[in-house]
N, CA, C and O of each residue as an XYZ file, in Angstrom:
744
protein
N      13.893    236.511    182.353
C      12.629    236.107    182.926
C      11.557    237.107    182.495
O      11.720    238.326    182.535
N      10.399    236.463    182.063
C       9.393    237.411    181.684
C       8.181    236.710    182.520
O       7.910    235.542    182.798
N       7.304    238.552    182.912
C       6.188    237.683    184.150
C       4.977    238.391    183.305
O       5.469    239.148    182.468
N       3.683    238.383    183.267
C       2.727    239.145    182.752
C       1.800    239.589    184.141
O       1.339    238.666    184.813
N       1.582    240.749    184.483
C       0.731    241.074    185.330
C      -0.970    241.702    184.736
O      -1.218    242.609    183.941
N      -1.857    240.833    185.466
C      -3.402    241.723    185.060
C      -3.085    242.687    185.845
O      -2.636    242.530    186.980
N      -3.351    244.031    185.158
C      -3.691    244.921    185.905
C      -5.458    245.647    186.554
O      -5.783    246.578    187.292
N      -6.236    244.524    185.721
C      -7.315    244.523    186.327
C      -8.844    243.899    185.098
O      -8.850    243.793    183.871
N      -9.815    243.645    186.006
C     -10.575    243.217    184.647
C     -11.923    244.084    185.233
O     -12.164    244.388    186.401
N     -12.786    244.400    183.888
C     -13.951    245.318    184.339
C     -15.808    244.429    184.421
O     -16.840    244.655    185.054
N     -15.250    243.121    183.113
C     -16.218    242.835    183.041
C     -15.574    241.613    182.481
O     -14.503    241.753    181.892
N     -16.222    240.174    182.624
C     -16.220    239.111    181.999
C     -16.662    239.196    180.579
O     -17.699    239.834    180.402
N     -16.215    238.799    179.772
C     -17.140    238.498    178.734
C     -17.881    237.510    178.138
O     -18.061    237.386    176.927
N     -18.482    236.524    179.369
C     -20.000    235.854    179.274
C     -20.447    236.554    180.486
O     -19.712    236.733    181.457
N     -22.242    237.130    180.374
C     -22.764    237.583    181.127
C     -23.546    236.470    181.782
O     -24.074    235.593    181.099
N     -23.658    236.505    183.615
C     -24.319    235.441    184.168
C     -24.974    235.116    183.671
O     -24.945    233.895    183.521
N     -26.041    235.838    183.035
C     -27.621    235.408    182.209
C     -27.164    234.545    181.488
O     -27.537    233.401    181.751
N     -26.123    234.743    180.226
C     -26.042    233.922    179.361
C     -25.345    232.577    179.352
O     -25.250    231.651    178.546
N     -24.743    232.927    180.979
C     -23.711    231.075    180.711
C     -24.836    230.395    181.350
O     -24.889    229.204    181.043
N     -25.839    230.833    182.223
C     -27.250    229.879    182.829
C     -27.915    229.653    182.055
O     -28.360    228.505    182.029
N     -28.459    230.891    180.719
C     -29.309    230.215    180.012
C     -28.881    229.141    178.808
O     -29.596    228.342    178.203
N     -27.491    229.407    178.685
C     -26.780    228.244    177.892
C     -26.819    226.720    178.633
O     -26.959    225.622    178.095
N     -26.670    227.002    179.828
C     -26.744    225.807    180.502
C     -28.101    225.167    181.266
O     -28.128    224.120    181.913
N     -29.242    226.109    181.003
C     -30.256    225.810    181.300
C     -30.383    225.723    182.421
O     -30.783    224.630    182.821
N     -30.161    226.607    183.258
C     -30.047    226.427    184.922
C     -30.922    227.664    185.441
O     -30.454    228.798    185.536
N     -31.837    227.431    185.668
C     -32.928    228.461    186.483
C     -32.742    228.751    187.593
O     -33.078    229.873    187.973
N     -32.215    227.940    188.374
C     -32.162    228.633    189.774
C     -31.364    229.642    190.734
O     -30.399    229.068    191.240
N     -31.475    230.823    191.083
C     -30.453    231.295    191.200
C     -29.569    231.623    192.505
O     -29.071    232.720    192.761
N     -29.451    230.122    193.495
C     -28.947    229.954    194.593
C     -27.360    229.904    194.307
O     -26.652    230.113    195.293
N     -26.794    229.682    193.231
C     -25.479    229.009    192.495
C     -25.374    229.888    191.830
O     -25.138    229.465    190.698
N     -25.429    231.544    191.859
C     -24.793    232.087    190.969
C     -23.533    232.835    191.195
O     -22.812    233.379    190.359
N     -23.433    232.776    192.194
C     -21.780    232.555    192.955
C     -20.612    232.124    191.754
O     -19.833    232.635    190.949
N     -21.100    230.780    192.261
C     -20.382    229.608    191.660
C     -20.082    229.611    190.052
O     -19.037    229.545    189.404
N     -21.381    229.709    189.717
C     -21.546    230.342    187.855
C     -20.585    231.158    187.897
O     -19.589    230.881    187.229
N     -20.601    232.051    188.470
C     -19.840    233.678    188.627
C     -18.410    233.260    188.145
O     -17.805    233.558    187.114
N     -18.045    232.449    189.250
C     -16.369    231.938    189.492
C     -15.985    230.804    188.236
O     -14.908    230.839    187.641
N     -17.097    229.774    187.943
C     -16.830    229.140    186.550
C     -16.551    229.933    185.652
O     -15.661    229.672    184.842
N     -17.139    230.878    185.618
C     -17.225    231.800    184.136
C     -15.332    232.606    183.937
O     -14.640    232.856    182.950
N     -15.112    232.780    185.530
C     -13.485    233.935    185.492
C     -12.819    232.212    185.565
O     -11.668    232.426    185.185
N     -12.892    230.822    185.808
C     -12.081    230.229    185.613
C     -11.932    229.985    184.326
O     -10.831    230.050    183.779
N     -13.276    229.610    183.569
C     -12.905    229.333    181.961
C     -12.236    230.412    181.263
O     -11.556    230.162    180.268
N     -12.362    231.496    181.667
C     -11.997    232.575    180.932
C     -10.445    232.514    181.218
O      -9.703    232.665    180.247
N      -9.937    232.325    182.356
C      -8.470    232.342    182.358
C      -7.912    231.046    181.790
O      -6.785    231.037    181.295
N      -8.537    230.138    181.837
C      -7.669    228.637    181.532
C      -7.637    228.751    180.063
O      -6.769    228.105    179.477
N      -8.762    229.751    179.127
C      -8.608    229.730    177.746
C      -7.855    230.737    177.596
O      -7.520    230.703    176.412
N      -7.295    231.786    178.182
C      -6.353    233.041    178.016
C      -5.151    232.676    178.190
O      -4.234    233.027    177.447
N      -5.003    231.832    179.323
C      -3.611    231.128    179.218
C      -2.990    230.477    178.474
O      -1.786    230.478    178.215
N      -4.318    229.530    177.876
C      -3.772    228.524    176.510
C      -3.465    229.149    175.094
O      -2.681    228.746    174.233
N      -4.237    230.163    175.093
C      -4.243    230.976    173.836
C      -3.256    231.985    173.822
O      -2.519    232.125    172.845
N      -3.170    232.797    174.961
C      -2.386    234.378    174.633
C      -3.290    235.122    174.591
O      -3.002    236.283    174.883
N      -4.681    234.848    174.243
C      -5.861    235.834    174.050
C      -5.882    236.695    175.399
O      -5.187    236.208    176.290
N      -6.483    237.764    175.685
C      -7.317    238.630    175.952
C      -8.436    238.574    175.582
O      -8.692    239.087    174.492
N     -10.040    237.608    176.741
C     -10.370    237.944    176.091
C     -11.461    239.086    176.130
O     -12.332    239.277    175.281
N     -11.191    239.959    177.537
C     -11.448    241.185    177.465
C     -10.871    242.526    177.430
O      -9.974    242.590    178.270
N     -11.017    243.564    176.829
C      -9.438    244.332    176.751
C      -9.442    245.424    178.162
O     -10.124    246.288    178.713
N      -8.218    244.717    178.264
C      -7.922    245.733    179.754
C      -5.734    245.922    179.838
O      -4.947    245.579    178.956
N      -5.414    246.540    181.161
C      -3.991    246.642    180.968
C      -3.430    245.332    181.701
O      -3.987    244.541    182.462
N      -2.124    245.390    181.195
C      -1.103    244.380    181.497
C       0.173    245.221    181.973
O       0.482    246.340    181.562
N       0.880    244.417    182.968
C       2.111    244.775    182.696
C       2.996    244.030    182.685
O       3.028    243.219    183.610
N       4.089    243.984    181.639
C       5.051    242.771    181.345
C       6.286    243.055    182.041
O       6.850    244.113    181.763
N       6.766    242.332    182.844
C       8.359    242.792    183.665
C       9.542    241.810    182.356
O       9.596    240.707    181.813
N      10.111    242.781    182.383
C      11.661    241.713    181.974
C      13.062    242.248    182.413
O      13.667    243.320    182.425
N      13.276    240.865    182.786
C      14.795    240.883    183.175
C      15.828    239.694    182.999
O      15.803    238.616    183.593
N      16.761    240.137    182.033
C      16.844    241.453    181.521
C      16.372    241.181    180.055
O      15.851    240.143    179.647
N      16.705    242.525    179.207
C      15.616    243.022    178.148
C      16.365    242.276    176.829
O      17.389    242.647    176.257
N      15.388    240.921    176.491
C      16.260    240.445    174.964
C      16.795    241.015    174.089
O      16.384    242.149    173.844
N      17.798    240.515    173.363
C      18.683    240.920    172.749
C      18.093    241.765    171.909
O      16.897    241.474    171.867
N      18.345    242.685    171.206
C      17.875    243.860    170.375
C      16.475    244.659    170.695
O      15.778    245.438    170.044
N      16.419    244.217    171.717
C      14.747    244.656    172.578
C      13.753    244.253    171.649
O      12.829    245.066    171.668
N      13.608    243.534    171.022
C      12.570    242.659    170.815
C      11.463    242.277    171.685
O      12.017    241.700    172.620
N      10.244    242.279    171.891
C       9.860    241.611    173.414
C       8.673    241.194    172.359
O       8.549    241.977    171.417
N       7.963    240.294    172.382
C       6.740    239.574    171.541
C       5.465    240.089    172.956
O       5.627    240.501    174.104
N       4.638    239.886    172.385
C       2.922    240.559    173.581
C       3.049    239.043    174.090
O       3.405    238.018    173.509
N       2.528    239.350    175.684
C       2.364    238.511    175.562
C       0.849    238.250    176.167
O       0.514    237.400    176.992
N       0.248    238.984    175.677
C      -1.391    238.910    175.482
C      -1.589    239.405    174.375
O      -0.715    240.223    174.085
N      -2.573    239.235    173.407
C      -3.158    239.529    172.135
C      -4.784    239.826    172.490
O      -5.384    239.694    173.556
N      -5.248    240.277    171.177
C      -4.789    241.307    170.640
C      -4.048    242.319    171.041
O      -4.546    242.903    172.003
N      -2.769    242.867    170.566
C      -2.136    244.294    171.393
C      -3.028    245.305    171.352
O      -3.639    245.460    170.294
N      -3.172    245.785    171.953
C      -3.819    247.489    171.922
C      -2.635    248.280    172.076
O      -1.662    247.921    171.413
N      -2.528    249.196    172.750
C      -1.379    250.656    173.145
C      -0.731    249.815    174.075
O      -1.136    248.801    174.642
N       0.389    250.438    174.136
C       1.832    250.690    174.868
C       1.582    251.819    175.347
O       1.537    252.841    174.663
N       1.348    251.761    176.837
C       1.150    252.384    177.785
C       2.222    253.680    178.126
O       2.257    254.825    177.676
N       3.042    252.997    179.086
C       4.224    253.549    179.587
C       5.478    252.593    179.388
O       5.068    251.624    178.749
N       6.846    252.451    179.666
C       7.608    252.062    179.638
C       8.811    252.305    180.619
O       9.567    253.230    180.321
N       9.091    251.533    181.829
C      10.131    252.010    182.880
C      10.955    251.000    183.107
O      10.603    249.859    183.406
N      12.427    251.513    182.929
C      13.623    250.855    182.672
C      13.755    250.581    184.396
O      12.974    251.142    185.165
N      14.706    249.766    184.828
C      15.775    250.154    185.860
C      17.061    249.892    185.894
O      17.537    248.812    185.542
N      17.865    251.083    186.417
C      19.195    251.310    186.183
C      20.120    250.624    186.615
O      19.707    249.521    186.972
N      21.385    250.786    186.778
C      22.274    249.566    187.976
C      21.951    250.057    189.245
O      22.493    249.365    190.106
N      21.298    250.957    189.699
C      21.121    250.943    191.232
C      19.523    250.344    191.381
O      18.963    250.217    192.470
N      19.110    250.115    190.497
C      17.589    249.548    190.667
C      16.351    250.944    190.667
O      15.192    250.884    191.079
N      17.209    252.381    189.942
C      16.201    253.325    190.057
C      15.322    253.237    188.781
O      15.768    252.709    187.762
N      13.908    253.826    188.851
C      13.011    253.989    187.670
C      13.199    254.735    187.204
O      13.205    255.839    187.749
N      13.532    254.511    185.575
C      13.657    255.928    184.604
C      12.232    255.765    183.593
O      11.989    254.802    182.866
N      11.548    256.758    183.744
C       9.839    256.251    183.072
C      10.267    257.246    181.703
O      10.743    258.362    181.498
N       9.674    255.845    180.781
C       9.950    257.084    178.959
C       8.580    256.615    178.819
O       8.189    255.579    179.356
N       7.794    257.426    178.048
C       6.387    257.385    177.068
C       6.471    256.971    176.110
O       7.353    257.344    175.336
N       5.567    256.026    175.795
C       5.737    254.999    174.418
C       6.496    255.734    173.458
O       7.405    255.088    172.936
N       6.383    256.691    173.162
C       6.617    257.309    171.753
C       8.328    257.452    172.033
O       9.176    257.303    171.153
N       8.538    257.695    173.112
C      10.353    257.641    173.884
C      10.548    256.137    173.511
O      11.546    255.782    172.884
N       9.752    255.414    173.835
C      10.281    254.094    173.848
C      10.212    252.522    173.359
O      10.681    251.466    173.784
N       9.264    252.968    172.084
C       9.414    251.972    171.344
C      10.069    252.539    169.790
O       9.687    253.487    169.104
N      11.119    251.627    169.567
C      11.347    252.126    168.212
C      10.347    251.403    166.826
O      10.584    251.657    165.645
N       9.441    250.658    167.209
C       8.537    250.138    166.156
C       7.936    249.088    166.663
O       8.416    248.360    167.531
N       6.846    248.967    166.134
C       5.609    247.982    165.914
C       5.521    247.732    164.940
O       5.031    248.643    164.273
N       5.816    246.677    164.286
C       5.843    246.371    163.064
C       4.394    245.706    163.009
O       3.827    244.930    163.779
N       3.991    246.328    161.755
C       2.484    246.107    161.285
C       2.118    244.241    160.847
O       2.942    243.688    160.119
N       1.006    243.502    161.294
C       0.659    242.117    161.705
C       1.542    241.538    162.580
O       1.967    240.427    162.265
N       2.043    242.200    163.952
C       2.273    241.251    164.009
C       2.261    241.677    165.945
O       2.219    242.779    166.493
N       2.301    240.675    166.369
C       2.066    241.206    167.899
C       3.510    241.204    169.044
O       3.603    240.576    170.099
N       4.582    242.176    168.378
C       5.552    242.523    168.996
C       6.284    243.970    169.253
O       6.276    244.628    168.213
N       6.702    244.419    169.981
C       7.236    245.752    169.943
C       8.826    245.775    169.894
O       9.306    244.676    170.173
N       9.713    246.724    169.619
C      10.971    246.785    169.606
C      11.111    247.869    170.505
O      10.447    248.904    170.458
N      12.135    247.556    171.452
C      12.434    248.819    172.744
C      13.728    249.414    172.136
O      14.785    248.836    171.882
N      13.398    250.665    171.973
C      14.323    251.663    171.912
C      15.801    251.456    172.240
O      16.012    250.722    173.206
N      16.985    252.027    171.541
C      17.915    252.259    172.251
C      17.938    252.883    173.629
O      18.295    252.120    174.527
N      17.627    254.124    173.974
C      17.633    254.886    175.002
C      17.162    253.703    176.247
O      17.652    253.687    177.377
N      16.285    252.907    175.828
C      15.394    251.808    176.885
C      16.164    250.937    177.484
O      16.264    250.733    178.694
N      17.030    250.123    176.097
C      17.945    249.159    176.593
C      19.232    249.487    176.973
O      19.850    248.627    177.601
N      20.015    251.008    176.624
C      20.555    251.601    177.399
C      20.579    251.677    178.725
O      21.629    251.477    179.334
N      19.162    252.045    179.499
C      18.924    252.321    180.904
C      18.637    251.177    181.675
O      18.673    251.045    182.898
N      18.263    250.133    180.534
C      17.624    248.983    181.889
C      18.134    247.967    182.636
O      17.520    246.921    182.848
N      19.110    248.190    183.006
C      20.530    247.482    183.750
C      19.487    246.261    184.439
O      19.550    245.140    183.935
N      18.593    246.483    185.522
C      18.010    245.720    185.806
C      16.928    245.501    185.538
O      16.220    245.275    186.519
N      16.228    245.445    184.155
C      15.129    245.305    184.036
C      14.184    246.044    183.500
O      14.308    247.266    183.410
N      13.005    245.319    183.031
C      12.372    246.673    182.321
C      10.867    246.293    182.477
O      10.451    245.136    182.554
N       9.796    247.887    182.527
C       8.285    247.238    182.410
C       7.686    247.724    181.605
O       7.857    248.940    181.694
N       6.851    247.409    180.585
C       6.117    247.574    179.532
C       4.515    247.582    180.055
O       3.909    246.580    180.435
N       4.061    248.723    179.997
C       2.298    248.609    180.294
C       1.844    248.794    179.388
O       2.064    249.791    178.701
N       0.886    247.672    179.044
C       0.134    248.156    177.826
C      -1.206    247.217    177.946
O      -1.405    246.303    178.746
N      -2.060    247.714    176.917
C      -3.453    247.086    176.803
C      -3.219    245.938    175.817
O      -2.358    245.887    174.939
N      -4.142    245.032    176.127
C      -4.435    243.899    174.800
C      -5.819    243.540    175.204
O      -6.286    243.668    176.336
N      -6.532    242.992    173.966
C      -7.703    242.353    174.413
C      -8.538    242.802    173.379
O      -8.131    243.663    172.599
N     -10.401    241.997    173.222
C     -10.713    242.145    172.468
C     -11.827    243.300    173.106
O     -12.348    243.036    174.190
N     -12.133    244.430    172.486
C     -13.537    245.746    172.895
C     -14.959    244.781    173.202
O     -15.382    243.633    173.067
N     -15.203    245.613    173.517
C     -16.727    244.798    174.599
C     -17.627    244.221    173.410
O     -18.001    244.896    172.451
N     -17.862    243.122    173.579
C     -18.860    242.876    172.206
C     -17.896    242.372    170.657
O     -18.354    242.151    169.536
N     -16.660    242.320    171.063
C     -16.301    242.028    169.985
C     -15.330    240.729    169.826
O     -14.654    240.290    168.895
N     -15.580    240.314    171.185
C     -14.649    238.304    171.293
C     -15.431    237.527    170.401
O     -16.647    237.397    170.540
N     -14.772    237.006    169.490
C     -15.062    236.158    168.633
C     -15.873    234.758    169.054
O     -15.427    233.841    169.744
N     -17.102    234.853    168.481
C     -18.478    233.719    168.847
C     -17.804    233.056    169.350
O     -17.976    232.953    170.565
N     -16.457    232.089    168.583
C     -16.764    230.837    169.198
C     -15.484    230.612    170.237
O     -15.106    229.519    170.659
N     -14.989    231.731    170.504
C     -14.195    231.474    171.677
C     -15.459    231.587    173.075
O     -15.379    230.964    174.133
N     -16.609    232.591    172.665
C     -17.240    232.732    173.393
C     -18.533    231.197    174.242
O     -19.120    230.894    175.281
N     -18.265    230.706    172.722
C     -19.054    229.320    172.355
C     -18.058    228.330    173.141
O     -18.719    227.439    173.674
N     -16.915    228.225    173.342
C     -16.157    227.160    174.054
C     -16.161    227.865    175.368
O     -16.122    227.152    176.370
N     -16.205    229.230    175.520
C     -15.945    229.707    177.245
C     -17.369    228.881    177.561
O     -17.203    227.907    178.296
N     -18.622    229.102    177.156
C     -20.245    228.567    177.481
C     -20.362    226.727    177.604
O     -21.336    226.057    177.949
N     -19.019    226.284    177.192
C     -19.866    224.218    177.203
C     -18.437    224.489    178.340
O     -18.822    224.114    179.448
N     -16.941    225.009    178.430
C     -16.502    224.963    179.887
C     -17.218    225.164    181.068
O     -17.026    224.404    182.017
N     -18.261    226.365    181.164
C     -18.904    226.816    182.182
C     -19.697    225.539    182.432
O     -19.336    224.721    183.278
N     -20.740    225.391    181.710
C     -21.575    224.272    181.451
C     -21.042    223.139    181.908
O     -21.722    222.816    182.882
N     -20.125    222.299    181.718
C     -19.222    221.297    181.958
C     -18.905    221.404    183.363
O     -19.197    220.479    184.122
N     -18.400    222.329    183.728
C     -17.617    222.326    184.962
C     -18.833    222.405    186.047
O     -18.683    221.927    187.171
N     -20.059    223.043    185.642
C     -21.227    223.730    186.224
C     -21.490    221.568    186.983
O     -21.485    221.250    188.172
N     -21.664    220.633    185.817
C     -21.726    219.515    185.459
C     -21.086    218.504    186.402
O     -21.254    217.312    186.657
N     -20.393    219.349    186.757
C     -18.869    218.488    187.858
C     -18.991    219.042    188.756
O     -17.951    219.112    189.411
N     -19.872    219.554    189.192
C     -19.387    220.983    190.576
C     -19.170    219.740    191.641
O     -18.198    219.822    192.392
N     -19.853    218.840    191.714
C     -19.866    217.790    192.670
C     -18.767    217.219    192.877
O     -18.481    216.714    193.962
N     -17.744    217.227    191.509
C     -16.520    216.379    191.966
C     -15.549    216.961    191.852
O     -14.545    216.259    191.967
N     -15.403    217.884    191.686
C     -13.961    218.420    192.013
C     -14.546    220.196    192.410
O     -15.530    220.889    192.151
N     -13.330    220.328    193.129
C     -13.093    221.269    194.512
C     -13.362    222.983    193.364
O     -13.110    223.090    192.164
N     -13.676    223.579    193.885
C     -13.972    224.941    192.805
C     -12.339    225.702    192.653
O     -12.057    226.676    191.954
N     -11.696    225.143    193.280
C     -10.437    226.022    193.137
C      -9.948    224.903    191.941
O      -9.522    225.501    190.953
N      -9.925    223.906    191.848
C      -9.657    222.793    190.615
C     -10.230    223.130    189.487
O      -9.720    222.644    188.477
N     -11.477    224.072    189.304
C     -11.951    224.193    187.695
C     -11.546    225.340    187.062
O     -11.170    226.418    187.522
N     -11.667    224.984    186.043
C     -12.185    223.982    185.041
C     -11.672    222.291    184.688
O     -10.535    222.227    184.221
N     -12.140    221.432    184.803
C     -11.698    220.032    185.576
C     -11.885    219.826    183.929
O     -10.794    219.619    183.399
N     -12.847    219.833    183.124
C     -13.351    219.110    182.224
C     -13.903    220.278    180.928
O     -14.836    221.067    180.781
N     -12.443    219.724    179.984
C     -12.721    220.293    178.716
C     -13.543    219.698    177.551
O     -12.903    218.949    176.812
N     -14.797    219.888    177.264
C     -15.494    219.306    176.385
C     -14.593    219.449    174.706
O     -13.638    220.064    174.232
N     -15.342    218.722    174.393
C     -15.265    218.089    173.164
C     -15.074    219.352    171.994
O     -14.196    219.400    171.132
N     -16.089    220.279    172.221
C     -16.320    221.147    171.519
C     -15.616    222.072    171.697
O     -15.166    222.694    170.734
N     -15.343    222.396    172.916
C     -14.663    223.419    173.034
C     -12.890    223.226    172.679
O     -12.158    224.089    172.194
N     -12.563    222.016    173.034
C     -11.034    221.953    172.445
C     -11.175    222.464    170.825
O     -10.405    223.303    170.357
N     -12.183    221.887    170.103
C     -12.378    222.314    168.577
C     -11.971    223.336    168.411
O     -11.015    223.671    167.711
N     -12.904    224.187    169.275
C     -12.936    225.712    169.017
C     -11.748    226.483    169.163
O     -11.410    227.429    168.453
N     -11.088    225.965    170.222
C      -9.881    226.654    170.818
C      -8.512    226.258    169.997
O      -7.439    226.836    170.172
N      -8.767    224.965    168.888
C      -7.857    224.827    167.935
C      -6.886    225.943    167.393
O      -5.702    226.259    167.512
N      -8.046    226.382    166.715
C      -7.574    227.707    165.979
C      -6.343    228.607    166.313
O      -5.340    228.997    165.716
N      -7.091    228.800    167.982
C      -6.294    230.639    168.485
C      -4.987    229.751    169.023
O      -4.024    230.388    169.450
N      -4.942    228.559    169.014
C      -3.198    228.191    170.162
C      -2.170    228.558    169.473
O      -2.122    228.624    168.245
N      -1.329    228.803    170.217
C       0.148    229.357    169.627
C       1.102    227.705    169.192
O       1.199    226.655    169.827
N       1.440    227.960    168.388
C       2.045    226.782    167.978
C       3.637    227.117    167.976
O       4.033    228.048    167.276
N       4.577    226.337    168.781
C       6.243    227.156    168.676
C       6.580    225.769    167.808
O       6.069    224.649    167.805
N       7.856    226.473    166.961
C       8.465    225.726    166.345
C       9.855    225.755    166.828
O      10.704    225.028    166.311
């Protein structure tokens, strides 16, 4: 079983100003609501993608640790490998530092390999903290361009469906956009 935890976010990456003035909405009784469109589009496209698309930490639990410790990100872009804490057969934490505990990152590609010493210790399990995501200013236009017609869209619907339901309605454009980044399994 593999779970992904946010360990926290600092900043959206559409600023209120810009998903209102994309959507042409002057008034600012509803910026609440904007507020909460903006962290729903942003997660419903992070989920579909794997993206990050602001960079902050994660932490990945597994139990137990695939065969040859292989573990794939499962947010992108990777940044650092944080820390790394096994648990033993009594369920105690043994904490190693990346450099203890990955035996490689192999270059393009977004996976790490856990150490012997790692999969040695992790009788029950193991947690990987690490960063992924893209630096402030640097999410690619048009993921940013499909987060802005979701906001917009949903902004569009506020009337019919419940705010815990959105993003209700994926435009046209934005599925385009979001073509690209989906993970495709074979």
């Amino acid at each position: 079983m593999m779970t992904t935890i946010d360990l926290g976010l600092s900043a959206e990456p559409l600023a209120l100003a810009e998903a209102k003035a994309w959507a042409r909405i002057e008034r600012d009784d509803e910026d609440g609501l904007i507020a909460g469109l903006i962290s729903a589009g942003r997660e419903a496209i992070e989920r579909e993608t794997g993206l990050a698309l602001v960079a902050r930490s994660f932490r990945l639990a597994l139990d137990p640790v695939p065969p040859g410790g292989w573990v794939e990100a499962t947010r992108r872009p990777l940044g650092e490998i944080e820390s790394v804490t096994a648990y033993d057969v009594s369920g105690n934490p043994v904490v190693f530092t990346a450099a203890e505990a990955i035996a490689e990152r192999p270059r393009g590609t977004e996976c790490i390999r856990l150490s012997g010493a790692v999969i040695d210790a992790a009788a029950n399990g193991v947690e990987i903290e690490f960063t992924a995501g893209f630096a402030e200013g640097e999410c690619p236009a048009d993921l940013i361009l499909a987060l802005k017609s979701i906001v917009a869209a949903s902004y569009e619907a506020r009337a019919l469906v419940e705010p815990g339901m959105q993003p209700a309605l994926r435009p046209a454009l934005a599925e385009r956009l979001l073509a690209p980044y989906r993970r495709v399994r074979v």
